[in-house]
Each structure stands twice: as C-alpha cells, then as structure tokens.
TIFI-148797 format. One record per residue (C-alpha): residue number from 1; chain; x, y, z. Coordinates in Angstrom, 3 decimals. Example, Ala and Ser with C-alpha at 12.3 -4.5 7.8 and 13.67 -1.06 7.14 Angstrom:
BEGIN
<r num="1" chaine="A" east="12.300" north="-4.500" up="7.800"/>
<r num="2" chaine="A" east="13.670" north="-1.060" up="7.140"/>
***
This chain:
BEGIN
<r num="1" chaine="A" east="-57.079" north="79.484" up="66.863"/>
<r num="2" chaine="A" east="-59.337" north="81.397" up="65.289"/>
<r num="3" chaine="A" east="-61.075" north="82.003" up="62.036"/>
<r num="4" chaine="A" east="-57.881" north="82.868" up="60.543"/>
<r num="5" chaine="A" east="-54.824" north="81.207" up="60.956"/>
<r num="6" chaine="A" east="-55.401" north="78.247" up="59.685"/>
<r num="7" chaine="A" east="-55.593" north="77.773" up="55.617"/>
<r num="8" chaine="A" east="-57.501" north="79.664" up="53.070"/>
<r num="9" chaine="A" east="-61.651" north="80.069" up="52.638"/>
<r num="10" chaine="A" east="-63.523" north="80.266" up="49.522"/>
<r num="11" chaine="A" east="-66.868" north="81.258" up="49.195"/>
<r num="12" chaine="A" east="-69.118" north="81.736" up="46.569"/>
<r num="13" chaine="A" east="-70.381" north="84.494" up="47.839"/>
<r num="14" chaine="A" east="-69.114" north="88.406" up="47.686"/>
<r num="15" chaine="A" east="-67.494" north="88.728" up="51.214"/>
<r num="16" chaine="A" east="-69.666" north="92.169" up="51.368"/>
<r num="17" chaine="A" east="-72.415" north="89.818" up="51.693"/>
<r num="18" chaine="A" east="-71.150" north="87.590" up="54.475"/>
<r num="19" chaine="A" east="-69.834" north="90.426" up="56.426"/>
<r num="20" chaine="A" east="-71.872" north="93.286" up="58.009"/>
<r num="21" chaine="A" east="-68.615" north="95.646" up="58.525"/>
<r num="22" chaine="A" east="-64.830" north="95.749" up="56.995"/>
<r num="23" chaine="A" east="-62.380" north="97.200" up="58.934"/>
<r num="24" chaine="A" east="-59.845" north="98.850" up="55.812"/>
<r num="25" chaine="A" east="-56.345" north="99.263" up="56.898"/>
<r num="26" chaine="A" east="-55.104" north="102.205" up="54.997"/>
<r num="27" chaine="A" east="-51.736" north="102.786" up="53.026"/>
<r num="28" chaine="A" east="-50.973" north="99.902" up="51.077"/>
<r num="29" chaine="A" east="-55.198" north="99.198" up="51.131"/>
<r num="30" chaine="A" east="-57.206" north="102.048" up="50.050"/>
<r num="31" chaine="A" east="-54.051" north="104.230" up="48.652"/>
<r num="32" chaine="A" east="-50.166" north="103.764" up="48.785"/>
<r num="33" chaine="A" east="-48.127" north="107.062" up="49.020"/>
<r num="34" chaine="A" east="-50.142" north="110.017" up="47.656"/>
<r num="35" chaine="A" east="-52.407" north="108.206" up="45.306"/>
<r num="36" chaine="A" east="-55.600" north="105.781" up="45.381"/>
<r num="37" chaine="A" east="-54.867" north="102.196" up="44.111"/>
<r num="38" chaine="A" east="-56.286" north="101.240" up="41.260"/>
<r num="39" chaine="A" east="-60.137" north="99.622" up="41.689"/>
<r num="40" chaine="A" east="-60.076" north="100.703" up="45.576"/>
<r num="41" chaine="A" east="-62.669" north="103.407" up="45.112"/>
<r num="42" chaine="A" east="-65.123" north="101.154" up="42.783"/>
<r num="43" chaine="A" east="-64.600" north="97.889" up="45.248"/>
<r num="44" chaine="A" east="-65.597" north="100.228" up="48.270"/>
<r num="45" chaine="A" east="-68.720" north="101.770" up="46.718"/>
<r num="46" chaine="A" east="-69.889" north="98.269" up="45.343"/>
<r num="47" chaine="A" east="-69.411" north="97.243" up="49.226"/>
<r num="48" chaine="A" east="-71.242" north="99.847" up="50.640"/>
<r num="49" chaine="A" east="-74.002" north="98.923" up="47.937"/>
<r num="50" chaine="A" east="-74.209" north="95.274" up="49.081"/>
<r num="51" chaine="A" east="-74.915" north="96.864" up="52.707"/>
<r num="52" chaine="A" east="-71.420" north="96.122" up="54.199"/>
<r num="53" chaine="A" east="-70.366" north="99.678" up="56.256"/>
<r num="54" chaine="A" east="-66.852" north="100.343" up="56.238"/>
<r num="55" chaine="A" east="-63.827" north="101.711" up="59.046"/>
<r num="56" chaine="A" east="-60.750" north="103.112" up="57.928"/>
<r num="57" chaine="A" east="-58.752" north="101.641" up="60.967"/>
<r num="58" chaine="A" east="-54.924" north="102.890" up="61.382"/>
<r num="59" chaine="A" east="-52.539" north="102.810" up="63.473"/>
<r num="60" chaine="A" east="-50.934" north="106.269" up="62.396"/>
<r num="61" chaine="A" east="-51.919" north="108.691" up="65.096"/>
<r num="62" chaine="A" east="-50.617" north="111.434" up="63.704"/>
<r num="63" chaine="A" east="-53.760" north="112.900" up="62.110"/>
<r num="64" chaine="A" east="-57.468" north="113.376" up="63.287"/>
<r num="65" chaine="A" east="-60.172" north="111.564" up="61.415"/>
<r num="66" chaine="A" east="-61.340" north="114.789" up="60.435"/>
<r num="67" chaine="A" east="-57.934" north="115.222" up="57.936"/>
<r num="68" chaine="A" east="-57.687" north="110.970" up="57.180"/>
<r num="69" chaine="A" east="-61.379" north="111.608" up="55.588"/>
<r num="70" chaine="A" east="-60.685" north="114.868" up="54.309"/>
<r num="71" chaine="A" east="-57.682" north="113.052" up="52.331"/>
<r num="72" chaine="A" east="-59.755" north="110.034" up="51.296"/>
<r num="73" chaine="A" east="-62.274" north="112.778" up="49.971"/>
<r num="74" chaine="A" east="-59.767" north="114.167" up="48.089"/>
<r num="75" chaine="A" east="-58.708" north="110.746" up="46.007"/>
<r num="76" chaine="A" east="-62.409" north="110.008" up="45.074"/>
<r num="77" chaine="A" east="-63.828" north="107.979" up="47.899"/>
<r num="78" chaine="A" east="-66.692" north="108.779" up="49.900"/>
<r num="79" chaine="A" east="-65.950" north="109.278" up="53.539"/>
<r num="80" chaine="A" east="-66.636" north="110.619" up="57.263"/>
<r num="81" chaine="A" east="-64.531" north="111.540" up="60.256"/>
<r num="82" chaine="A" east="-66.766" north="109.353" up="61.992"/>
<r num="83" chaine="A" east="-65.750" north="106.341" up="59.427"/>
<r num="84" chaine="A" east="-62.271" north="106.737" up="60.393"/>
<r num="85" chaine="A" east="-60.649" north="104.764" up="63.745"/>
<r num="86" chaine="A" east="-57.021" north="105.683" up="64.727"/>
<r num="87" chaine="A" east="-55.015" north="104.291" up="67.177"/>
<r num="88" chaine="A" east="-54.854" north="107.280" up="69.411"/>
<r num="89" chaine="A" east="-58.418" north="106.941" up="69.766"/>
<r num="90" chaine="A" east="-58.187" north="103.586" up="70.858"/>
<r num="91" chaine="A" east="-55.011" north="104.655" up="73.190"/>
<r num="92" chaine="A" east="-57.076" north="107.755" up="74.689"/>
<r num="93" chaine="A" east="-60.403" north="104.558" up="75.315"/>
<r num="94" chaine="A" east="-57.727" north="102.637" up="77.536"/>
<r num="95" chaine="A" east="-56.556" north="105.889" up="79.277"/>
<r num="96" chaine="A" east="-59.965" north="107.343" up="80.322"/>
<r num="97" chaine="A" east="-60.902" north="103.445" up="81.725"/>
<r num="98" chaine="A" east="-58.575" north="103.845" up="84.100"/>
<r num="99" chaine="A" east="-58.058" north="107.675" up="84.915"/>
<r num="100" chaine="A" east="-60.831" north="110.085" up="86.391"/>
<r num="101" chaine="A" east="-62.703" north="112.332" up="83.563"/>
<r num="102" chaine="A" east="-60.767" north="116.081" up="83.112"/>
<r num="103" chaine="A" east="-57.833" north="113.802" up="84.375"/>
<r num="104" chaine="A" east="-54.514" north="115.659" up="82.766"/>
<r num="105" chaine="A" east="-52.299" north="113.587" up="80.078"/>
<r num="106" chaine="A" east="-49.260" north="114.170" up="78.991"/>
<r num="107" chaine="A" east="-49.073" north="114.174" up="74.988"/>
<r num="108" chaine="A" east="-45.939" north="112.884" up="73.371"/>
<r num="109" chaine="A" east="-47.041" north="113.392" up="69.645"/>
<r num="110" chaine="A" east="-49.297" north="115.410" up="67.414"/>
<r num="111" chaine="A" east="-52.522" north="116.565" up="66.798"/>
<r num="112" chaine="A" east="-54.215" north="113.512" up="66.468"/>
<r num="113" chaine="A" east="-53.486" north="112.399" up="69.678"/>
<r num="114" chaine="A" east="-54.694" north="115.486" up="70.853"/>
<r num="115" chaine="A" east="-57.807" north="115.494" up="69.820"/>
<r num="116" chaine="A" east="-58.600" north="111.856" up="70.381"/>
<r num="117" chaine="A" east="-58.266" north="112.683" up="74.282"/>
<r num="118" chaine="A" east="-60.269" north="115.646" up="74.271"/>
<r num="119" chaine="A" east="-63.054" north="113.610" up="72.560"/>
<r num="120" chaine="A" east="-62.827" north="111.539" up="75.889"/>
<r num="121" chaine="A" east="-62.972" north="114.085" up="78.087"/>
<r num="122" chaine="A" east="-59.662" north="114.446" up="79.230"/>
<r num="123" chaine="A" east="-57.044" north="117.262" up="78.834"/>
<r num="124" chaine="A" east="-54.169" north="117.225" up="76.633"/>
<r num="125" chaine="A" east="-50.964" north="118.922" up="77.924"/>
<r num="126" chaine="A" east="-46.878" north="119.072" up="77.022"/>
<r num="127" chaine="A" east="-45.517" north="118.849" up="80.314"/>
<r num="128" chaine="A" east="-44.906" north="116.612" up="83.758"/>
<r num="129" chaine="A" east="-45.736" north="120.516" up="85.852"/>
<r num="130" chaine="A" east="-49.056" north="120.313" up="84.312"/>
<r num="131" chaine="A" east="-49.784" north="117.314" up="86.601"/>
<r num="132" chaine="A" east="-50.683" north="114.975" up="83.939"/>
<r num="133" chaine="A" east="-51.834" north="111.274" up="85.672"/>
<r num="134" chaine="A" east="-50.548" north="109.373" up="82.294"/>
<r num="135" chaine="A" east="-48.729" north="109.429" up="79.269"/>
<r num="136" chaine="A" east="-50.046" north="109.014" up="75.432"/>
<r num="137" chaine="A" east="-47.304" north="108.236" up="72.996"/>
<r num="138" chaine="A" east="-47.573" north="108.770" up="69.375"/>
<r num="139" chaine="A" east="-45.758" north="109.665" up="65.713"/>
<r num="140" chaine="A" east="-45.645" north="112.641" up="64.458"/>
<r num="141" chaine="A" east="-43.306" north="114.146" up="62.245"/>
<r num="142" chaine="A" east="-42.292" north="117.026" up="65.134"/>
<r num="143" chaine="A" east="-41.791" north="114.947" up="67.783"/>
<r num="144" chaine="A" east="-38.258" north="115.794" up="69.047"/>
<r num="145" chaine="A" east="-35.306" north="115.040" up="72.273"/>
<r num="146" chaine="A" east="-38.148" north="117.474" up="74.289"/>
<r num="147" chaine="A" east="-40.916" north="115.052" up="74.046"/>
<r num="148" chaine="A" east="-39.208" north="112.035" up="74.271"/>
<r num="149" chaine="A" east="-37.299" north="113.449" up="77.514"/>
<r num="150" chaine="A" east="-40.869" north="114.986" up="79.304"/>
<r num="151" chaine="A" east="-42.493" north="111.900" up="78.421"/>
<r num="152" chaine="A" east="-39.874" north="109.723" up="80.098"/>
<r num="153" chaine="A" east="-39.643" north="111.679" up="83.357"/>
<r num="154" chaine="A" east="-43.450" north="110.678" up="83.827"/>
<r num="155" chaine="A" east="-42.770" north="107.721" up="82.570"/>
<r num="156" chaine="A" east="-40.104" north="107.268" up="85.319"/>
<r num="157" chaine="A" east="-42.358" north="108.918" up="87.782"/>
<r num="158" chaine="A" east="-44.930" north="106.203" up="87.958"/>
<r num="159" chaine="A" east="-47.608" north="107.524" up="85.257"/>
<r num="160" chaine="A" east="-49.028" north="105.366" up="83.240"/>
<r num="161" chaine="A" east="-48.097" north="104.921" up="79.570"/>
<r num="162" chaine="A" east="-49.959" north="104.394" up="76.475"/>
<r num="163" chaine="A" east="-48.291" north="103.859" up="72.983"/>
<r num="164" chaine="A" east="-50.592" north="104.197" up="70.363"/>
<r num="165" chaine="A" east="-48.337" north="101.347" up="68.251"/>
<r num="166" chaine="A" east="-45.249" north="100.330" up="68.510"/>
<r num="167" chaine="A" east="-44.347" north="100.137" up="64.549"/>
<r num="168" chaine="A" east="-40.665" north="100.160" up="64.178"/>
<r num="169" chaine="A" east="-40.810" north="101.761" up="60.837"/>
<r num="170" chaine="A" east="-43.371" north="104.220" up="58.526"/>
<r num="171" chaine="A" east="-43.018" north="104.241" up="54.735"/>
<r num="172" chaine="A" east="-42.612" north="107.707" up="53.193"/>
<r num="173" chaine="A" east="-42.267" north="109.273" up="49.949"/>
<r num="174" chaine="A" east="-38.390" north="109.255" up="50.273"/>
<r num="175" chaine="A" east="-38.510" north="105.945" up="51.736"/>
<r num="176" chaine="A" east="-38.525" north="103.954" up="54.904"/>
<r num="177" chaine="A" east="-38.203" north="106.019" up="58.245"/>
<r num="178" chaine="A" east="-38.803" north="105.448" up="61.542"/>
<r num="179" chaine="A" east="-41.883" north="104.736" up="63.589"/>
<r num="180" chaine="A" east="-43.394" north="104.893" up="66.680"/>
<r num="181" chaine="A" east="-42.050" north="101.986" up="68.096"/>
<r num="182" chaine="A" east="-38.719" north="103.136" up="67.383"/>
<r num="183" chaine="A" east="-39.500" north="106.297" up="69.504"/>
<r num="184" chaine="A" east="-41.082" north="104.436" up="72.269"/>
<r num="185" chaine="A" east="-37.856" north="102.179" up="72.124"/>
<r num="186" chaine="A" east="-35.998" north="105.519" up="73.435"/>
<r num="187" chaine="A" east="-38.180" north="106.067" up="76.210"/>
<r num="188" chaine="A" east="-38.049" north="102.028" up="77.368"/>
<r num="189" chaine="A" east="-34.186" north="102.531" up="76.870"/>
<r num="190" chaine="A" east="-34.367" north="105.434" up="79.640"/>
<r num="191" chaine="A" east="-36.846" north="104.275" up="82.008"/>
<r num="192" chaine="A" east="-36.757" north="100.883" up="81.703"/>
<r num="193" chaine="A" east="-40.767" north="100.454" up="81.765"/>
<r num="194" chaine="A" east="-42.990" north="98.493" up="79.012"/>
<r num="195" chaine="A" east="-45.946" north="100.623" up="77.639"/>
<r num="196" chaine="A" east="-49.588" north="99.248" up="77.409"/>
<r num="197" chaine="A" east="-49.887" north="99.175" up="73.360"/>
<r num="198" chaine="A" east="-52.917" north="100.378" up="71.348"/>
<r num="199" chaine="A" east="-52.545" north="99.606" up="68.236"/>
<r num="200" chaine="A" east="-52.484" north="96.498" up="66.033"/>
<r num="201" chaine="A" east="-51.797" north="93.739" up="66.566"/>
<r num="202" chaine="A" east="-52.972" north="94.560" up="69.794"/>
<r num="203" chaine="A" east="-56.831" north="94.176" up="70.664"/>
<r num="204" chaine="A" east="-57.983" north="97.857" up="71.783"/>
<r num="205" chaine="A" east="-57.730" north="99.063" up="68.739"/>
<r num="206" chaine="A" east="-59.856" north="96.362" up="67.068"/>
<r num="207" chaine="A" east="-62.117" north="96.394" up="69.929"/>
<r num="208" chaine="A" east="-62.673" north="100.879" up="69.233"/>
<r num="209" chaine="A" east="-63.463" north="99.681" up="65.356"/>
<r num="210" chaine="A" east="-65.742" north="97.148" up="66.050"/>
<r num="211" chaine="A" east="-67.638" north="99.264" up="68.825"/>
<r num="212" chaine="A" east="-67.950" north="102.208" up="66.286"/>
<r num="213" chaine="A" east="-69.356" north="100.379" up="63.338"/>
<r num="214" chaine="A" east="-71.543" north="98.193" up="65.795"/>
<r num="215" chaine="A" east="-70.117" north="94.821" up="63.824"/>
<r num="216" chaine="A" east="-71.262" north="91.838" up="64.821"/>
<r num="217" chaine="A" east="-69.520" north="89.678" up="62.274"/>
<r num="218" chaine="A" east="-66.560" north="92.053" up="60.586"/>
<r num="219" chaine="A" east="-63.972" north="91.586" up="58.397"/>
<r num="220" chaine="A" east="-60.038" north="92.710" up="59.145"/>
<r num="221" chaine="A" east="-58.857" north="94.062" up="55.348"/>
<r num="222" chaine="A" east="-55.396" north="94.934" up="55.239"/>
<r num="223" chaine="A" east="-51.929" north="94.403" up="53.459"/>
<r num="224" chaine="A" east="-49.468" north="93.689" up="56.219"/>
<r num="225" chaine="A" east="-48.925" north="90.380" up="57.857"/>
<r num="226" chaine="A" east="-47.449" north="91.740" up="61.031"/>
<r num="227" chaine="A" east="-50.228" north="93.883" up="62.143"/>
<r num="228" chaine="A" east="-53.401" north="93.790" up="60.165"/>
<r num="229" chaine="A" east="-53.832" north="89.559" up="59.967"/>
<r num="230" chaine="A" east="-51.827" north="89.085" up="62.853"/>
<r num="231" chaine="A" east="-54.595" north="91.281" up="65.003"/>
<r num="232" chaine="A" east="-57.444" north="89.537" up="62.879"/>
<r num="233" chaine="A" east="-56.055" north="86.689" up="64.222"/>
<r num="234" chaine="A" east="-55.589" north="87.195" up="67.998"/>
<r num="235" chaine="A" east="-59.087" north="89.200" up="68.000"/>
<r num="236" chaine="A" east="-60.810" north="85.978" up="66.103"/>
<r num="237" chaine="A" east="-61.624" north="87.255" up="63.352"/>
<r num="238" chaine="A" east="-61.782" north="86.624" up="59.630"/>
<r num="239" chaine="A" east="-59.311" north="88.322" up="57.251"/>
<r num="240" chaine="A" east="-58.819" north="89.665" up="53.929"/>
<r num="241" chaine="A" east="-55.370" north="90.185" up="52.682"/>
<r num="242" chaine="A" east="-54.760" north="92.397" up="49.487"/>
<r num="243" chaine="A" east="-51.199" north="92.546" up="47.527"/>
<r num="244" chaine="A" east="-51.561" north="96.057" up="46.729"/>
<r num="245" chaine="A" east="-48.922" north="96.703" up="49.778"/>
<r num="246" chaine="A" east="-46.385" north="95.285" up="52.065"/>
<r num="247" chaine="A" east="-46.790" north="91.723" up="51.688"/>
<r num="248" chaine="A" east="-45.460" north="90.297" up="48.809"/>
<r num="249" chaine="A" east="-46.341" north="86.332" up="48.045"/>
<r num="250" chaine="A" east="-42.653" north="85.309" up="48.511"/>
<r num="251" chaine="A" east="-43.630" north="86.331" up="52.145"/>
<r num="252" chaine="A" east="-47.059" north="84.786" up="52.370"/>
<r num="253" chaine="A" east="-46.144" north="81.474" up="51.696"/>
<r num="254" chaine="A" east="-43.811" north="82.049" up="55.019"/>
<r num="255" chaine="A" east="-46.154" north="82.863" up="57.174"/>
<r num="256" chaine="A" east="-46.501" north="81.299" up="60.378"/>
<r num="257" chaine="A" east="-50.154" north="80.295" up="61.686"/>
<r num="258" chaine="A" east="-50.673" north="83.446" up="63.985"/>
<r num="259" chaine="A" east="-50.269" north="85.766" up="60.834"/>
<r num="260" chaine="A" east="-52.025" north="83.824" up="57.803"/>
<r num="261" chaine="A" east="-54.899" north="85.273" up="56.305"/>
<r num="262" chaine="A" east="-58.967" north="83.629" up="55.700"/>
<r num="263" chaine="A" east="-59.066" north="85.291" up="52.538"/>
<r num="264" chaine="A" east="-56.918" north="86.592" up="49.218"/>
<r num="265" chaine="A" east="-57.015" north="88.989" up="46.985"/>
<r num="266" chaine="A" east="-55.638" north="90.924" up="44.379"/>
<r num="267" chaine="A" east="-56.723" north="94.169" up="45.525"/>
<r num="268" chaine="A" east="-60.270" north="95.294" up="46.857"/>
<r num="269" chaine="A" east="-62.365" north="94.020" up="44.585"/>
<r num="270" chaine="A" east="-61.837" north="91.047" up="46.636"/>
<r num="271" chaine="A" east="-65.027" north="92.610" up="48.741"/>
<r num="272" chaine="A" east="-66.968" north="91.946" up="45.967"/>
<r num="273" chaine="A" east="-65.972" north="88.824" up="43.962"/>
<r num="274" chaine="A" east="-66.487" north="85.346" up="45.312"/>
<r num="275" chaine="A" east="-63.577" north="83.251" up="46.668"/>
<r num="276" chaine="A" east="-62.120" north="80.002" up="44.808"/>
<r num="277" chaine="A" east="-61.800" north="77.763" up="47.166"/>
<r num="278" chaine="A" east="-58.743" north="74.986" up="47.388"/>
<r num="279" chaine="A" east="-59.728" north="71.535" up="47.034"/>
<r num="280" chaine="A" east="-57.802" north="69.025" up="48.426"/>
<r num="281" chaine="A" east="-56.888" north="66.042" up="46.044"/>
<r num="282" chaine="A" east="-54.547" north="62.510" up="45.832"/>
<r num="283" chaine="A" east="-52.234" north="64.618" up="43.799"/>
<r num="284" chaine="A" east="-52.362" north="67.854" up="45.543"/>
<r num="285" chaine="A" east="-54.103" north="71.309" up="45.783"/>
<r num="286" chaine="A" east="-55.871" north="72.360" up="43.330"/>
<r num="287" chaine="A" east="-57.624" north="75.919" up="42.577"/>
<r num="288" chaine="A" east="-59.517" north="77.109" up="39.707"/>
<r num="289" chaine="A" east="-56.958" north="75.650" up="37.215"/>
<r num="290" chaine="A" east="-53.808" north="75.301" up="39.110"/>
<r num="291" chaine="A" east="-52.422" north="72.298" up="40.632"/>
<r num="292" chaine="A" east="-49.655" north="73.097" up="43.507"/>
<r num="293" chaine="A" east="-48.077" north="70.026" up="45.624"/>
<r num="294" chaine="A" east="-45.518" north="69.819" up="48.166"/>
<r num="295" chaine="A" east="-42.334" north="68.190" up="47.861"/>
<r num="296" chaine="A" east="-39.691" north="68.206" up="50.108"/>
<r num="297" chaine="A" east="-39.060" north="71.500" up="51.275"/>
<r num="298" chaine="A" east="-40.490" north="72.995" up="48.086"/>
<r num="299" chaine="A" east="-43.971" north="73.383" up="46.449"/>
<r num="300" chaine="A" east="-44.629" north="72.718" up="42.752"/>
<r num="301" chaine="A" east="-47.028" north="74.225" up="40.678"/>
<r num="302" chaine="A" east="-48.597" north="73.684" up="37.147"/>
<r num="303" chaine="A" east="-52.024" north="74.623" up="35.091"/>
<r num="304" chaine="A" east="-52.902" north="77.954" up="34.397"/>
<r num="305" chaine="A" east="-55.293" north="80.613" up="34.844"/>
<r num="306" chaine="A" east="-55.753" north="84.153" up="37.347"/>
<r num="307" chaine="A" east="-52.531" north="83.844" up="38.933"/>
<r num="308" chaine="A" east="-54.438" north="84.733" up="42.396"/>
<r num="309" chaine="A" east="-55.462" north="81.053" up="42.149"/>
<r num="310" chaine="A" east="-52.581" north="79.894" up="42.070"/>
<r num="311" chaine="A" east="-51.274" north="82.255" up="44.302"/>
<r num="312" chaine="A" east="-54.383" north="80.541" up="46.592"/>
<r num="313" chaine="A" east="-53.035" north="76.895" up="45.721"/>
<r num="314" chaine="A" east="-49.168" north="77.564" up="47.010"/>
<r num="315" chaine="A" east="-50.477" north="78.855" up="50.282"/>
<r num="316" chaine="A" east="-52.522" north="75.777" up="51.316"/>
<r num="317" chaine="A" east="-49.465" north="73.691" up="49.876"/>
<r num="318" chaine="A" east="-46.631" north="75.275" up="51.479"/>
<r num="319" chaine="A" east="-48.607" north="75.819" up="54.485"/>
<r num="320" chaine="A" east="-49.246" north="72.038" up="54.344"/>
<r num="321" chaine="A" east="-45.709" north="71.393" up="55.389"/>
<r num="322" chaine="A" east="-44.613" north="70.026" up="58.471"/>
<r num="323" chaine="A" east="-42.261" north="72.430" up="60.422"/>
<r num="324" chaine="A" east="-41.534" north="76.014" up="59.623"/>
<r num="325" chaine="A" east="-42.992" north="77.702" up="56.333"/>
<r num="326" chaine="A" east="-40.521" north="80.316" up="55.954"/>
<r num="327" chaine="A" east="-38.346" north="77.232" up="54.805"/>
<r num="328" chaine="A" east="-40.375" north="76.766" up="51.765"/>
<r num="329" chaine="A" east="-38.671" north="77.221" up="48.405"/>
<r num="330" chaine="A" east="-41.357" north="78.304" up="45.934"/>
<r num="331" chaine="A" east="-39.222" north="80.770" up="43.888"/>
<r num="332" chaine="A" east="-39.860" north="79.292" up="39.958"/>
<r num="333" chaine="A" east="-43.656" north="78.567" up="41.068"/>
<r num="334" chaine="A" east="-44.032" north="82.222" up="41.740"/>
<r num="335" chaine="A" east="-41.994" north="83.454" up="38.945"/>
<r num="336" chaine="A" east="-44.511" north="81.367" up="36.575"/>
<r num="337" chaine="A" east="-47.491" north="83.361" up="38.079"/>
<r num="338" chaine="A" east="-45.460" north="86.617" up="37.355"/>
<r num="339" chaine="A" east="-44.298" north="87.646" up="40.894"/>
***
C-alpha cells in the first residue's frame, strides 16, 4: 500500500515545504456552493509563497478551465486556465492514445468536453453519421434522452467509450442531484458495455495533473473519501484531507485502508501548518493533548486541546482495531470535540 492508507503522518514541517505540487480538489476544498471557504484563499497564497505550485483537479467536466479559473478569479484567488485539470481532459489524453489525430468523437456532454478534445487534436461531434471512432461521456446540465440514446448506438456499435467519472451524484444549490455515473448507468443499462473511466479514483486523471504541474513528489488535497484519498491512494501518493466538505469525522473513523488519508486538517491552512503527529503509548494514542484508546468496539477519548488533535488521535485508535472500522462506536468522543 502506499503512502496513504495506512495511519496518520505528522511533520513538523509546513506540507508546502515537503511537497513540490498540490493537486486541490475543488467544491468542498477551495469553495462549497457559490462561495470561497473561509482561510482557502490565504492558505493557497502562503503555499504558493513557500514554492509549492498548485492544480485545481476535478472531475466535473462540464466547464473548460478557462470558466473554473475565471470563477476562482472571481472569489479572490489567483488563478490560470492552465492551473486547472478536468476530467475531460484526462478522458480526451486516453482517447487520442488510442485513436488517429483529426479522428471524429462523439460528445455526450458539454462544453468542457468539447474543448478538452479539440485541445488534442481531435474533432468533437453530436452524432454516430458523423463517423465518430469513440465516445466521450460527460455531465452537463443539458444532457438529455438524445445524447444518452446517440451515445449508446456507438456505444453498441463497437466504439470505444470514455466516461470522464462515474460519480453517482453532484451537490447543487437545491441539493443532491444526479451525476455522471448515474447517466453512464443508462447507457451500460442499454448496451450492456463497461466504459474506460477518467476520473478519480481512477489513475488518468491523476496521471494529466501530475504531467501538467511536472510534480515529482505531489500532494492529493481533497474532501471526499471516495474519490480524492481513495485515488491518492491507488496512484501512491500522499494525502491531505480537509473537513470543509463531504467527509464528516463520524465517517473518517470508518474508513477502510484503501480510502484513509496521510494527513488532516481543518481546512487549508493545513498546507501551511505543521502536522502533530500520534504517538503511540502503554495507555494509548496520544496527540498534542488528547489521549484516545480502543476498547472493544469503541474508542475513548480524554484531555483537551484543538479538537483536530483529537480528531488525529481517534483515527489511529479506531483504525487500530482489528476487523472492520465502520464498526467503531465513537459517537460521545466526537461529540466532546464538538462534531
């Protein structure tokens, strides 16, 4: 297994110093809904400072990089289309490996699809008569029954087929709604084929970020188990997770190996502050000045101090635990550090 996976790292120092690159998931990282979090824009300039360069890595495909930075511009932090990495880019890499250059594709999804193949070289179109030789599937808000129905018959004619991800679900500002993989489930349901997947936790799109930022020792940042750490942890690489999104620490301490993080944090000043580490000791784990133990099924917890810590302390204890974690009961432990 690699770097992550296994229990928690401290370090004393800033992880913008260890690392040459950090690959920033997005919503739930650097903003959630239509606003920035709090201390995102301050952590990433004080990164930048120590020399660390930075991706903005997604698996939304929906936009180009020239609107994700254009919208990162707009909440107060510095950034390039050329800083951003999407998942259709990394979806329209796989395609031109393995199709001749001007080849046709079939798009099933929106502009940012669109012009992630035609910085490849290859030609977007909207139907099978245009004698596309593959298929690119992403969201976007438009697609519709016509998409989803073109795309299968070239599905079920032998082309090959690309999803960009295969999230079953996107938050919005009215709530949960469905995702990608919920549309590529409709074209598996007709045809019966499995697409070749882009986006994390798969490796190509990893592989497009670290290519573009030339990192030869980065750092996965992101707030979602399932995708960000999970990827971080099948590509071998270290991890940051921030509870400014998804994850919540209920789910953390459940975490099986393949999706637990190197590295903890509030938010993203986590770039730039040093890492308690957990010491192991006869009567437990103990960080800064909490003490957490196992016992039974349960962990235990007592001291005080930043809550993180102790937040840092359950994980190595629960994870500690022989069998599966998401039978841990740590519900008054968290409670007492406010979650």
């Amino acid at each position: 297994m690699g770097p992550s996976g296994t229990t928690l790292r401290g370090t004393s120092r800033p992880l913008a110093e260890r690392h040459d690159a950090a690959l920033l998931d997005l919503d739930g990282v650097v903003y959630r809904g239509a606003g920035l979090i709090p201390h995102a824009a301050e952590a990433i300039d004080g990164a930048k400072a120590a020399g660390m360069r930075l991706a903005y890595v997604t698996n939304n495909a929906s936009r180009t990089p020239d609107e994700v930075a254009a919208q990162l511009r707009e909440l107060g932090v510095k950034a390039e289309a050329a800083d951003v990495v999407t998942s259709a880019q990394a979806a329209a890499h796989l395609v031109a490996d393995r199709v001749p250059p001007g080849s046709a594709v079939l798009v099933v999804g929106g502009d940012g699809i669109v012009a992630a193949l035609a910085e490849r070289g290859l030609r977007p179109v909207r139907s099978l008569a245009d004698g596309p030789v593959a298929v690119v599937q992403g969201y976007a808000p438009d697609v519709d029954w016509w998409q989803l129905a073109e795309g299968s018959y070239a599905v079920s004619a032998g082309l090959l087929w690309v999803a960009t991800n295969t999230d079953l679900t996107i938050p919005t500002a009215r709530g949960i709604a469905p995702g990608n993989g919920t549309l590529v489930q409709a074209v598996r349901t007709a045809t019966g084929q499995d697409p070749v997947v882009a986006g994390k936790p798969e490796l190509p799109l990893h592989r497009e970020a670290v290519a573009r930022t030339a990192a030869h020792d980065p750092l996965v940042v992101g707030d979602r188990l399932d995708t960000d750490i999970e990827g971080a942890v099948r590509a071998g690489s270290p991890s940051l997770l921030v509870l400014t999104g998804v994850t919540d620490p209920a789910a953390l301490l459940a975490a099986p190996p393949p999706r637990r993080p190197t590295y903890l944090a509030a938010d993203l000043r986590g770039l730039v502050q040093p890492h308690p580490g957990v010491t192991r000791s006869e009567d437990g784990f103990r960080c800064g000045g909490w003490r957490a133990w196992p016992n039974g099924t349960e962990v235990a917890l007592d001291g005080d101090g930043d809550s993180v810590d102790g937040l840092r302390a359950l994980c190595v204890a629960a994870w500690s635990l022989p069998g599966d974690a998401a039978t841990v009961t740590a519900t008054k432990p968290l409670a007492r550090l406010g979650w």
